[in-house]
N, C-alpha and C positions, 0 to 999 in steps of 0.2 A: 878700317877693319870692323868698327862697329856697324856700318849701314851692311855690309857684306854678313854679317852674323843675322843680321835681323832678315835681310831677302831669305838666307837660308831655311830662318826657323820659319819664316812663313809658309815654305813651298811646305816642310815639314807637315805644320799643322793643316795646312790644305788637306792633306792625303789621309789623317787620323780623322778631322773633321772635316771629309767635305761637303756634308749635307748643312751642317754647323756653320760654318763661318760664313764671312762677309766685310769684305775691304770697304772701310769708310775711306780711305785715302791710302795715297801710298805707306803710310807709317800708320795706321791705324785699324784697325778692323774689330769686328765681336764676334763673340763664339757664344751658340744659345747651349747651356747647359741643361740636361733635362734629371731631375733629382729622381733617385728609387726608393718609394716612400709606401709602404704598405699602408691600403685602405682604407684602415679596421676602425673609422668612424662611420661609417657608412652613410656619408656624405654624397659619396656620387662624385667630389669632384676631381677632377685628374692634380696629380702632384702637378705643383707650378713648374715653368720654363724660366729661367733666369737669363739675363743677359749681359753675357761680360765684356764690356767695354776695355778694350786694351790700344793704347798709346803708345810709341815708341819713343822714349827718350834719346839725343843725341847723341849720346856714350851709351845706353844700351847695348850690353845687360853689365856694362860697368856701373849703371846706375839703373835704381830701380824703372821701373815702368809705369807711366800713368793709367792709373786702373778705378774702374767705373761700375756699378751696377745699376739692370734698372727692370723691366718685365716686358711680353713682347706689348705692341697696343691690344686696348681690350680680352687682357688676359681675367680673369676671372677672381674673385677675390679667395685669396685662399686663407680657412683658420688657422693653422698654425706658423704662417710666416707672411711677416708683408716687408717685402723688399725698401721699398722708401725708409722707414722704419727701422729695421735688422742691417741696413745698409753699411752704415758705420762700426758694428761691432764684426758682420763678415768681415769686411775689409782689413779689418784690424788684427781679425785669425793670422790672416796671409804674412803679417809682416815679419814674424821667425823665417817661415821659408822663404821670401824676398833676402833677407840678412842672411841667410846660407846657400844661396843659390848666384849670389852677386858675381860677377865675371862671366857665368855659363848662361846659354841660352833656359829660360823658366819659364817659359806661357805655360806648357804643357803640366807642369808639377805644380803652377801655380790653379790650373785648370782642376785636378785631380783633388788639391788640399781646399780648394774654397767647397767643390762638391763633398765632400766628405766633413766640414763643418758646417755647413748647411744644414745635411740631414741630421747630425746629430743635435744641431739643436731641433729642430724640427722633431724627434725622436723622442728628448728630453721634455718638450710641451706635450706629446702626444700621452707620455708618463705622467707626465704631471695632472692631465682631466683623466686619467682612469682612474690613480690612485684616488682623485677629490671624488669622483662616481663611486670607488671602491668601499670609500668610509661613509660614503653617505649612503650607500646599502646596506653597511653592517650599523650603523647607526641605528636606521631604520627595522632590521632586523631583530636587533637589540629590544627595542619598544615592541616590538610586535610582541619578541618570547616573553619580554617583562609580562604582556597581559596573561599571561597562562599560569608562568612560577609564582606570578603573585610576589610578594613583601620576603624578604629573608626573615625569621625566626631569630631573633636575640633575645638574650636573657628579660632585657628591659619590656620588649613589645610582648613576650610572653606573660609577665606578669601584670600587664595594662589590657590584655585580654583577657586574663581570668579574673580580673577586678572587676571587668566590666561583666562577663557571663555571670558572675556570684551575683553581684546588681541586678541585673535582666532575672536571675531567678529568683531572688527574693524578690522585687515586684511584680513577679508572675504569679509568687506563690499569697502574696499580699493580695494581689487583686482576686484570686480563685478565694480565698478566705473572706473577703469582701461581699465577693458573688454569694458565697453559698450562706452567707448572715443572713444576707440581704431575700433568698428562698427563703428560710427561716423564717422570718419576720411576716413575709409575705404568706406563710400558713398559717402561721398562729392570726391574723388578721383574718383571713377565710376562715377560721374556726372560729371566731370571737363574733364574726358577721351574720356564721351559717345560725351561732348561738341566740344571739340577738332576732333575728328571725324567727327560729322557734320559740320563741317567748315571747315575742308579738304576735304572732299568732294565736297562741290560746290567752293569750291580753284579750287579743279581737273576740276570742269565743267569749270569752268572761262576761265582756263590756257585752256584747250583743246578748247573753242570758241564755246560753244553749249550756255552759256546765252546771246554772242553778235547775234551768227547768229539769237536766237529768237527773241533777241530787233528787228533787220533789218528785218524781216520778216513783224512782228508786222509794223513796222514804211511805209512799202512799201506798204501794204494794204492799208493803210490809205490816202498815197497817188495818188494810183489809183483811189479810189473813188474819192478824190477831183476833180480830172485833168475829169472825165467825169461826174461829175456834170458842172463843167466849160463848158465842150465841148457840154454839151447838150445844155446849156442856151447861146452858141454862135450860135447856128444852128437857120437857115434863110430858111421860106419855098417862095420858088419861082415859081412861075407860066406861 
């Protein structure tokens, strides 16, 4: 009965897949599964093609089925599943519905539950690099608006900022106080200079004899008028 169930389910899967299968032997054949797997990495590469190796056991489907996965030759590497690898935990999906399906013909339900834990792992890694893309944009985000809002205001950095403005303005107002001594100084030195100057100066007239010769100039004049006022008031007219 059991070789009789197995002919049947093969004519079966013939007619649902028959673009899909391929008899390795009379108890044996694969079915290429093709997964439905949105894009949205923009990779370019087509979702993979898996291939399921099925075996018939002698008491089949009283006992499970020898079951295989592998990819067709030079399939393409794909990111988010690599079969060699993922091999062992798909396989592993299957075996609730192997243990509830025992006695009835299952390629077809085992066909349907491996493609459907497939994608959803595949689904779940797909999740998994947006959301890591997702925080490392908002991360990035983050730092960016940090440069604009600047430092949050706390009582503490408020008060470490007006220590330091009252600082910066007392040595602003120290050094403007500085500056303007420092003018200060520097005029009364231009007056003490321009001073010094004029008083070398008529040094130089002294020392050369130009304020004695005007004193005797001055003093000789004076004396000429005297002596001919005298000379007039001695003069005698005689007749």
């Amino acid at each position: 009965m059991g070789q009789e169930e197995q002919i049947e389910e093969r004519e079966v899967l013939g007619s649902i897949f028959p673009d899909e299968i391929a008899d390795i032997s009379e108890t044996a054949f694969r079915i290429s599964i093709a997964l439905d797997i949105p894009n949205d990495d923009d990779t370019g590469v087509e979702p993979p093609l898996m291939l399921l190796h099925v075996t018939y056991t002698e008491n089949y489907p009283d006992d499970a089925p020898i079951l295989d996965l592998s990819l067709p030759p030079s399939a393409p590497k794909y990111l988010y599943l690599d079969v060699p690898s993922d091999k062992a935990h798909l396989l592993a999906t299957l075996t609730p519905t192997i243990t509830e399906n025992l006695g009835m013909q299952m390629i077809f339900t085992l066909v349907s539950a491996l493609k459907e834990s497939t994608e959803a792992l595949i689904a779940d890694r797909q999740a998994a690099v947006r959301a890591a893309q997702e925080a490392q944009r908002l991360k990035l985000e983050e730092e960016e608006n940090r440069k604009f809002h600047g430092t949050p205001v706390t009582r503490e950095s408020f008060l470490a900022w007006r220590n330091g403005f009252r600082k910066e303005m007392e040595e602003d107002e120290a050094r403007r106080r500085a500056e303007a001594e420092g003018d200060e100084k520097k005029k009364k030195q231009g007056q003490v200079i321009r001073e010094e100057r004029k008083a070398m100066t008529g040094k130089e007239l002294w020392e050369k004899g130009l304020v004695g010769k005007i004193d005797e100039d001055e003093e000789g004049d004076e004396m000429d008028g005297e002596t001919l006022e005298s000379g007039v008031g001695k003069l005698s007219v005689t007749t």
